[in-house]
C-alpha positions as CSV (number, residue, x, y, z in Angstrom):
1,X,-0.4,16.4,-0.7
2,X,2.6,17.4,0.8
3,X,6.1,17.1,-0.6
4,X,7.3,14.0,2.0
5,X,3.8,12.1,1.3
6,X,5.0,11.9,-2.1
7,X,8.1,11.4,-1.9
8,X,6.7,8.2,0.8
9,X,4.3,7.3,-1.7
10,X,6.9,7.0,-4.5
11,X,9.5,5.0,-2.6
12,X,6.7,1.9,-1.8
13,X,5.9,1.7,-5.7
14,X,10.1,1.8,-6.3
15,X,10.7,-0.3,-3.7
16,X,8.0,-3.3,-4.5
17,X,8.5,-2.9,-8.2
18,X,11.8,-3.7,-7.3
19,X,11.6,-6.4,-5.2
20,X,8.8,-8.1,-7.0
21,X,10.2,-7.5,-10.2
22,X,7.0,-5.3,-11.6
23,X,7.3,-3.1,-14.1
24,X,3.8,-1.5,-14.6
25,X,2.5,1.1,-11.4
26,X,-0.7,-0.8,-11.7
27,X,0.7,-4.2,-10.9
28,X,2.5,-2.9,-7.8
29,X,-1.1,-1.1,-7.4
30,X,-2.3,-4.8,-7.9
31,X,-0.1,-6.2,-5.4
32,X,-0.8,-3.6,-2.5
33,X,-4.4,-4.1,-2.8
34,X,-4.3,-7.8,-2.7
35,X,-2.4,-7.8,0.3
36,X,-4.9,-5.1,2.2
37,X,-7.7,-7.6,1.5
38,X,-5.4,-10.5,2.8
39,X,-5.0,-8.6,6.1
40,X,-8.8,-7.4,6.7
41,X,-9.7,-11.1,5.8
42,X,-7.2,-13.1,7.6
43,X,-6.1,-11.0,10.4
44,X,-9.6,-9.2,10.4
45,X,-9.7,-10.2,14.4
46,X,-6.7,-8.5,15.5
47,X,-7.1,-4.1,16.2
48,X,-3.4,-3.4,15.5
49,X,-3.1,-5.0,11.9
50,X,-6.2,-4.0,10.8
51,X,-5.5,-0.4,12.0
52,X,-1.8,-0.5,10.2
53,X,-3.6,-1.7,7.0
54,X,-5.9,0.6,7.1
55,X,-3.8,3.5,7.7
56,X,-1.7,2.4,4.8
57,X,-4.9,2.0,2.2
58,X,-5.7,5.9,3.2
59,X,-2.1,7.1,2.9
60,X,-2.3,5.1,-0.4
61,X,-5.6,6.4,-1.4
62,X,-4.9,10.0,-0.7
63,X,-1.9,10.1,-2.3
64,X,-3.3,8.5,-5.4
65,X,-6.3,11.0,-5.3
């Protein structure tokens, strides 16, 4: 992983702890994953969120891995 992707994938879990008041990395984990299955299920008909959401899960999951 490069040093930007990190330094990306460090400021979503700052910025929703923050905002949603979490203080463990696996409720804002939590959180982000809940809302990935929102979008496939809800807006599961519609190319550009389900290509955003998607995109996000894989620059989540690669950072994570």
């Amino acid at each position: 992983m490069r040093g930007d992707d990190v330094w990306a994938h460090a400021q979503v879990y700052t910025r929703l702890s923050e905002r949603l008041g979490l203080s463990d990395h696996l409720m804002v984990l939590n959180v982000m994953l809940s809302k990935i299955a929102t979008n496939l299920k809800v807006y599961g008909a519609c190319d550009d969120v389900v290509t955003s959401t998607l995109a996000f899960f894989q620059a989540r999951a690669r950072a994570v891995g």
